[in-house]
C-alpha positions as CSV (number, residue, x, y, z in Angstrom):
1,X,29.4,22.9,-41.5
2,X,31.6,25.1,-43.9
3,X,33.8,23.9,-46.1
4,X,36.6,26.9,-46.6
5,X,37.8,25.9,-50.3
6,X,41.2,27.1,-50.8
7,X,42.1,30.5,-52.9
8,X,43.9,28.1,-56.1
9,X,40.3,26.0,-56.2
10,X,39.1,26.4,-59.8
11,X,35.3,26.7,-60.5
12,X,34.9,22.7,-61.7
13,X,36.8,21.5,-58.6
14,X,34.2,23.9,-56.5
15,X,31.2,22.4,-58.2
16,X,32.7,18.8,-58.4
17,X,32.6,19.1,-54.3
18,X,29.3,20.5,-54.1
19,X,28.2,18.2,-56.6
20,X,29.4,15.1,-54.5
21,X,27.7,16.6,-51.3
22,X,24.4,17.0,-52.7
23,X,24.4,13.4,-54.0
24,X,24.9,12.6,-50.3
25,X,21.3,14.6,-49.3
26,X,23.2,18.2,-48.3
27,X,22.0,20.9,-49.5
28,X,24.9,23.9,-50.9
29,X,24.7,27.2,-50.0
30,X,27.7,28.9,-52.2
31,X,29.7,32.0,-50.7
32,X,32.0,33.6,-53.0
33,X,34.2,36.4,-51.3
34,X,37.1,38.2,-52.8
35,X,39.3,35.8,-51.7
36,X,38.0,31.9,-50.8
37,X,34.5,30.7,-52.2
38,X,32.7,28.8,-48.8
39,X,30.5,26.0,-49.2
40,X,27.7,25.8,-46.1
41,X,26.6,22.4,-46.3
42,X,23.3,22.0,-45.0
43,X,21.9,18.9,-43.2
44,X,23.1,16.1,-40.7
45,X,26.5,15.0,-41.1
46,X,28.1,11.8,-41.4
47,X,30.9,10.3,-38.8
48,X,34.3,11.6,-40.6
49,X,32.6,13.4,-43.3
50,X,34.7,16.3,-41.9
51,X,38.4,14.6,-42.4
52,X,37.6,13.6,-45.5
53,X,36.7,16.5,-47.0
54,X,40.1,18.2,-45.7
55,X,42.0,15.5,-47.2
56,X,40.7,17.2,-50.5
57,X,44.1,19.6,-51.6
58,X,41.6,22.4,-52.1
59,X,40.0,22.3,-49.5
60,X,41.4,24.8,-47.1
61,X,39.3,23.5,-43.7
62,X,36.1,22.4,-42.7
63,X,34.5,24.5,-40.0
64,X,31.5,23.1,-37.7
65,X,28.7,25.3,-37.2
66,X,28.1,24.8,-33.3
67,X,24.5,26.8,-33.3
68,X,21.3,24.7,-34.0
69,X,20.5,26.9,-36.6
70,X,22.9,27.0,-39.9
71,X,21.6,29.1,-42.2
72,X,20.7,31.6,-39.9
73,X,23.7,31.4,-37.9
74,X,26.5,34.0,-38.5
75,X,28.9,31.5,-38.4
76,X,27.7,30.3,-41.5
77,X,27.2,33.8,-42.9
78,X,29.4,36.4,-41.0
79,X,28.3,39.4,-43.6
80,X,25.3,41.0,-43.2
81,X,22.2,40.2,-45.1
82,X,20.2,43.1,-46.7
83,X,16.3,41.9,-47.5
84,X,14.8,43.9,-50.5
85,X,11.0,45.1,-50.1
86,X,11.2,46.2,-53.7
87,X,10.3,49.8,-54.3
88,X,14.1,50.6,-53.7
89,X,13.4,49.7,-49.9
90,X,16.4,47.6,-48.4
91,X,16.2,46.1,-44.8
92,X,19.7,45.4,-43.2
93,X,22.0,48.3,-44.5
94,X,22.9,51.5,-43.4
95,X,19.8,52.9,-44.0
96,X,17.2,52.9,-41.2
97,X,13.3,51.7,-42.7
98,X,10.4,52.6,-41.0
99,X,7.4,50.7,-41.2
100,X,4.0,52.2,-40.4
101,X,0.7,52.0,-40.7
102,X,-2.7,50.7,-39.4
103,X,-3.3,47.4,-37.2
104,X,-6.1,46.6,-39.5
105,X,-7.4,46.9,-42.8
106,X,-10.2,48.9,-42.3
107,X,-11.3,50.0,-45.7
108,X,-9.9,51.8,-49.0
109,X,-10.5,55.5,-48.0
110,X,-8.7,54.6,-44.3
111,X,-5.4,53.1,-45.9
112,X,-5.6,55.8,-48.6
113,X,-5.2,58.7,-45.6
114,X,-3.1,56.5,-43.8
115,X,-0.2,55.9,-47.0
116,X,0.2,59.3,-48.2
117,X,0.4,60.8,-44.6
118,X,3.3,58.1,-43.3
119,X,4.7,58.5,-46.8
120,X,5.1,62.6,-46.8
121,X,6.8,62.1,-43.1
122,X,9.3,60.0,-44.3
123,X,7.9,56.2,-44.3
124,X,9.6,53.4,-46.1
125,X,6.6,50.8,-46.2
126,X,2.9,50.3,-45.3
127,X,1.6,47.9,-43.0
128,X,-1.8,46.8,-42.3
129,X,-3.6,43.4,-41.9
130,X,-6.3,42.0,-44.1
131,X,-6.3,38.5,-42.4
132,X,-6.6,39.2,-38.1
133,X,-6.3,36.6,-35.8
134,X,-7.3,37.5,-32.6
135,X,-7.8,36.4,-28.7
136,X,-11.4,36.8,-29.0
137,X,-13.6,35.2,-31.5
138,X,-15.6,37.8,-31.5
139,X,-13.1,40.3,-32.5
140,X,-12.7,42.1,-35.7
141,X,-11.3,39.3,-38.2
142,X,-9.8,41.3,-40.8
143,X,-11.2,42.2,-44.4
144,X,-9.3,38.9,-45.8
145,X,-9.1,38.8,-49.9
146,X,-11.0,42.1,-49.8
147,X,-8.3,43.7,-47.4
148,X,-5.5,42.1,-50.0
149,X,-6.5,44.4,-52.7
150,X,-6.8,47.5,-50.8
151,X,-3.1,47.0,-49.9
152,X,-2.1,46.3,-54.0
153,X,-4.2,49.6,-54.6
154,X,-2.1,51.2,-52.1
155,X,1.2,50.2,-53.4
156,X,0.2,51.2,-57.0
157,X,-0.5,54.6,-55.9
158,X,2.3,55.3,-53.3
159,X,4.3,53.1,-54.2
160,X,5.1,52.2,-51.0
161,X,6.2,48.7,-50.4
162,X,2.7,46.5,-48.2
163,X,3.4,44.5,-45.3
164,X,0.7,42.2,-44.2
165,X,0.4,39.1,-41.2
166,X,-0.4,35.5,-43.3
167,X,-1.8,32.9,-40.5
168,X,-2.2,29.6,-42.4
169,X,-0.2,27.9,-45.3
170,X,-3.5,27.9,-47.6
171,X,-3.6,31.8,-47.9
172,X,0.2,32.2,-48.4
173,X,0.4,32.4,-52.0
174,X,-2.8,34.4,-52.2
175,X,-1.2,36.9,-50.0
176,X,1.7,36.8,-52.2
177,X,0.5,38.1,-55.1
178,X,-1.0,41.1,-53.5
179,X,1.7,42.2,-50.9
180,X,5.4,42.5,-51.1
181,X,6.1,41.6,-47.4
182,X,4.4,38.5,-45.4
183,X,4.4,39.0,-41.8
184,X,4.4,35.9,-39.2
185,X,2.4,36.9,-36.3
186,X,3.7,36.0,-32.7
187,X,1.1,33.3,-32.0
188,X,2.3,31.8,-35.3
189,X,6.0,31.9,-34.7
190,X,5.9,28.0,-34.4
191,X,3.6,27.4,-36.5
192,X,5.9,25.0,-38.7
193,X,3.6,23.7,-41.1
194,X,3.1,27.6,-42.0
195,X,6.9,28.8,-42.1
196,X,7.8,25.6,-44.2
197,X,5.0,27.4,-46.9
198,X,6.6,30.5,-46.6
199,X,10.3,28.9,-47.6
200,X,8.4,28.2,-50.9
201,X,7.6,31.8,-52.1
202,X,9.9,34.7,-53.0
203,X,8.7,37.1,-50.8
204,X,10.1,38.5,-47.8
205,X,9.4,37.2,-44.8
206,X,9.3,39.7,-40.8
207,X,9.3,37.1,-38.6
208,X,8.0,38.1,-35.0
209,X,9.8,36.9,-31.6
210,X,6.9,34.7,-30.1
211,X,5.2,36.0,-27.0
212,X,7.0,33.3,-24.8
213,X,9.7,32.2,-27.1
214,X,13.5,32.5,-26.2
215,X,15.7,34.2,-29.2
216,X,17.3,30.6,-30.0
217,X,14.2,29.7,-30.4
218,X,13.1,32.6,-32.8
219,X,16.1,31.8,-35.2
220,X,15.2,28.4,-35.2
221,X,12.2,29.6,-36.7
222,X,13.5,31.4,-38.8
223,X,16.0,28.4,-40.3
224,X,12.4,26.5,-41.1
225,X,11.8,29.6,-44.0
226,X,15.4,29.4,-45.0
227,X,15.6,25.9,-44.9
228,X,13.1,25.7,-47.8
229,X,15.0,28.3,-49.8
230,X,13.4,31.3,-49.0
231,X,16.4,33.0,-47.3
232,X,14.8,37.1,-47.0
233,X,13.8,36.6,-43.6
234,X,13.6,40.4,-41.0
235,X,13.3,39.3,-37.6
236,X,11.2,41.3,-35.6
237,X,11.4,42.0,-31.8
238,X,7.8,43.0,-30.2
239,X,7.5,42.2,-27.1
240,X,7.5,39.4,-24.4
241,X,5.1,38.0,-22.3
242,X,6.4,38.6,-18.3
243,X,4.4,39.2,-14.7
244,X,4.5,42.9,-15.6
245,X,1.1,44.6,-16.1
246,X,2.2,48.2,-16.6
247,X,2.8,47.6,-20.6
248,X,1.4,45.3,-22.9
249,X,4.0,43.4,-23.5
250,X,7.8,43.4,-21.9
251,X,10.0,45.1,-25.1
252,X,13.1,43.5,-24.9
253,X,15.5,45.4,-26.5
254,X,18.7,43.0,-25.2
255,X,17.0,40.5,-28.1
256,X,18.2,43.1,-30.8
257,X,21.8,43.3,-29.4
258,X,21.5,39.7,-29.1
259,X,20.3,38.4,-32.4
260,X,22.5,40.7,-34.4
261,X,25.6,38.9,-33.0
262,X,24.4,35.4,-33.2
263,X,22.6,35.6,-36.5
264,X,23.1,37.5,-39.9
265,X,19.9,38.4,-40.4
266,X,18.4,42.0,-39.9
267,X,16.3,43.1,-36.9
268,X,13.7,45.2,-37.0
269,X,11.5,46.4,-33.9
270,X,7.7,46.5,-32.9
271,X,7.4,49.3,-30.1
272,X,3.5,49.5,-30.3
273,X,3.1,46.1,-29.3
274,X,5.9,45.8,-27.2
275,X,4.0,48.8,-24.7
276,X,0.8,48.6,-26.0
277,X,0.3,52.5,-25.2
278,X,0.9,55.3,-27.8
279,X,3.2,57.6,-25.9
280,X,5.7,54.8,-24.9
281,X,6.1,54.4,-28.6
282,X,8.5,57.2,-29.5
283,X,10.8,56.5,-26.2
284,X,11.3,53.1,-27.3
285,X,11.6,53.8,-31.0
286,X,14.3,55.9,-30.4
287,X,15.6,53.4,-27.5
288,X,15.6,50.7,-30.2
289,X,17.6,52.5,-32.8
290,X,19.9,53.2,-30.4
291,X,20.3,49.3,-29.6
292,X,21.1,48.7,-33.1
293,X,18.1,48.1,-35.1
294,X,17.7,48.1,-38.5
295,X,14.0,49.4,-38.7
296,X,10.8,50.3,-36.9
297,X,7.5,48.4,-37.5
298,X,4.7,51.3,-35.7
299,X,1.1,51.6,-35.4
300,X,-0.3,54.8,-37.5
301,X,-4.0,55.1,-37.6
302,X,-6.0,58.7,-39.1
303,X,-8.3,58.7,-36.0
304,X,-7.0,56.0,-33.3
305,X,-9.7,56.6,-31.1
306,X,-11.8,55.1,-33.8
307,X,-9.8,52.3,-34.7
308,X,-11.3,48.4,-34.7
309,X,-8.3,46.8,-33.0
310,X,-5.1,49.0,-31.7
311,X,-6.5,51.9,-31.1
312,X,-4.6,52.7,-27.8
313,X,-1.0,51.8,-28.9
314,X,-1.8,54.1,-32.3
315,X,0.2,57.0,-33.4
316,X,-1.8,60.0,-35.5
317,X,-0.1,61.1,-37.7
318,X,1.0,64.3,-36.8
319,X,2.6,62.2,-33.6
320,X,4.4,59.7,-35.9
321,X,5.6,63.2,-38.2
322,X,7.1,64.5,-35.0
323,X,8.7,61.0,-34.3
324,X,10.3,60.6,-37.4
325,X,12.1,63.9,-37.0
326,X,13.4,62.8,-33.9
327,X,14.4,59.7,-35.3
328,X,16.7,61.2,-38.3
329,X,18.6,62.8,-35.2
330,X,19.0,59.4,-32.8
331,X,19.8,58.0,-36.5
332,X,22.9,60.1,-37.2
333,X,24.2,59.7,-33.6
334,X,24.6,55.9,-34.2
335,X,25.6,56.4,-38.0
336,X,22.2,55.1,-39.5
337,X,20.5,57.2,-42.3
338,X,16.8,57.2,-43.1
C-alpha cells in the first residue's frame, strides 16, 4: 500500500510513522515529491491496518496497490526510474542507449575490435558473456573468470560501461566486481534463489522476459531483486517461445507498450534474439524504438561467420554503423535522443 502523508506532515511525524511500520515487519520505501512525501509500505498487511493509519491527522490517505508486484508496480512509483550504468550512461530517460556487442567472450583481441568499433558508431555499453549456459552440453561454455577480466580491460580502455549474463548466486559477486551491468538470462528468469542474490549487490540488474513467461510474471521477477534492495532493475524484452518456426524466437513488441504502463521500470529490447537472423535485426530495432523503448541490447561480432555461438543473428560492424544512423532518425521522430 501507500500511505499519502499530508503536505503540513513534519519530517519526525514522517519517520515516527515509518518508524512504527517497520517495527510491525514492513519495509519503507520513502517518496518525497514537491508536494506530499509517500510512504510504500512493503509486505502483507494486517486486517484494518489501512483505517488506522488514516485516522492519523497527517495522513492524507492510504492507497492499496492492487498488482502482485509493489515495488515494481507504477502504482507505487508513477515517475519513471532512470538506472545508471556509470560511465555517464543512464537507462530510462530521454536518451536512447544502445547496447552491443558479442554473444560471447571469445578472447582479449576479439572484444578489443569489437569495443572501439560499436563505440566510434555511437554505442553506449558493451556486452558480452564470460559465463554461457547453453542447450547443449557440448556447447561453447564461456571463458568464465578469464572472460570477466577481458570485459574490466575493456571498460578501462573504452570506457564503455560491460554487460555480462550471471547464472548462479555463487558467481554473482565475482561478476560484480568486474562488470558494471549483470544480466539474468531467460532460462534464469525464475531462477529465485539467483535474483534474491542479485537484490544484495549494487549493480544494475537487465532482466530478460523468460522464453515462456507472461509479462506479470516478468515483473514479479523483477520485485524478487527489488525486494532485497537492489531497486536498478532494466527489463528486457527478447523474444517468446510460440509454434512459429520462421524466427528464433516470437519478438513481442506489445510487452514494451505493456510493461511501460504497468511498471516504472525501463525497457530495453533484444532484437537478435528475438529473430535469431541478422537482417531482421535493424527492422525490429527500429520497430522497437518506435514502440517506446528505452534501449537496444544487439549482437555485434568482427567476423560473425566465425563466431562460437550467434553467429547468424550477428551484426558486422559496418551493418550495426549503418543501423545506428538509422536509428538517430526513428529516434527524433518519437522525441528520443542517442
Amino acid at each position: 500500500m501507500i500511505v499519502v502523508m499530508s503536505p503540513e506532515a513534519s519530517e519526525s511525524q514522517i519517520k515516527e510513522i515509518s518508524e512504527r511500520l517497520e517495527k510491525q515487519g514492513f519495509k519503507i520505501h520513502l517518496s518525497e515529491g514537491e508536494q506530499r512525501t509517500l510512504l510504500g509500505v512493503i509486505g502483507q498487511p494486517r486486517e484494518n491496518l489501512a483505517e488506522t493509519l488514516e485516522a492519523i491527522p497527517v495522513v492524507e490517505k492510504v492507497v492499496p496497490i492492487s498488482r502482485p508486484y509493489k515495488m515494481a508496480s507504477r502504482e507505487f512509483k508513477p515517475e519513471d526510474t532512470v538506472v545508471d550504468l556509470g560511465g555517464g550512461v543512464q537507462v530510462g530517460g530521454e536518451k536512447l542507449v544502445i547496447m552491443a556487442g558479442p554473444c560471447a567472450v571469445e578472447g582479449e583481441e576479439q572484444m578489443m575490435e569489437v569495443a572501439h568499433e560499436i563505440k566510434k558508431s555511437g554505442a553506449h555499453a558493451i556486452r558480452g558473456g564470460a559465463f554461457k549456459p547453453r542447450t547443449s552440453p557440448y556447447s561453447f561454455q564461456g571463458m568464465e573468470i578469464e572472460g570477466l577480466k577481458i570485459l574490466e580491460k575493456v571498460n578501462r580502455e573504452t570506457g564503455l560501461p560491460t554487460v555480462t549474463e550471471v547464472v548462479d548466486p555463487h558467481t554473482v559477486h565475482e561478476a560484480a566486481s568486474y562488470s558494471d551491468v549483470l544480466q539474468v538470462g531467460t532460462r534464469n528468469m525464475q531462477n529465485f534463489y539467483l535474483l534474491k542474490e542479485l537484490g544484495n549487490v549494487s549493480r544494475p540488474v537487465l532482466l530478460k522476459r523468460g522464453m515462456s513467461a507472461t509479462i506479470e510474471e516478468w515483473l514479479m521477477a523483477a520485485e524478487y531483486i527489488m525486494s532485497g534492495g537492489n531497486e536498478n532493475v532494466i527489463l528486457c524484452e527478447r523474444g517468446i517461445r510460440t509454434f512459429e518456426k520462421a524466427t528464433r524466437n516470437t519478438l513481442d513488441l506489445s510487452a514494451v507498450a505493456v510493461a511501460k504502463q504497468q511498471s516504472h521500470l525501463p525497457v530495453i529490447v533484444d532484437p537478435s534474439h528475438g529473430t535469431g537472423h541478422w537482417h531482421l535485426v535493424p527492422a525490429m530495432s527500429k520497430a522497437a524504438v518506435a514502440a517506446g523503448a528505452d534501449g537496444l541490447l544487439i549482437e555485434v561480432h568482427p567476423r560473425p561467420e566465425e563466431a562460437v555461438s550467434d553467429g547468424p543473428q550477428s551484426l558486422n560492424p559496418e551493418k550495426f554503423n549503418t543501423l545506428m544512423k538509422d536509428l538517430k532518425e526513428v529516434a527524433a521522430c518519437v522525441g528520443r535522443k542517442m
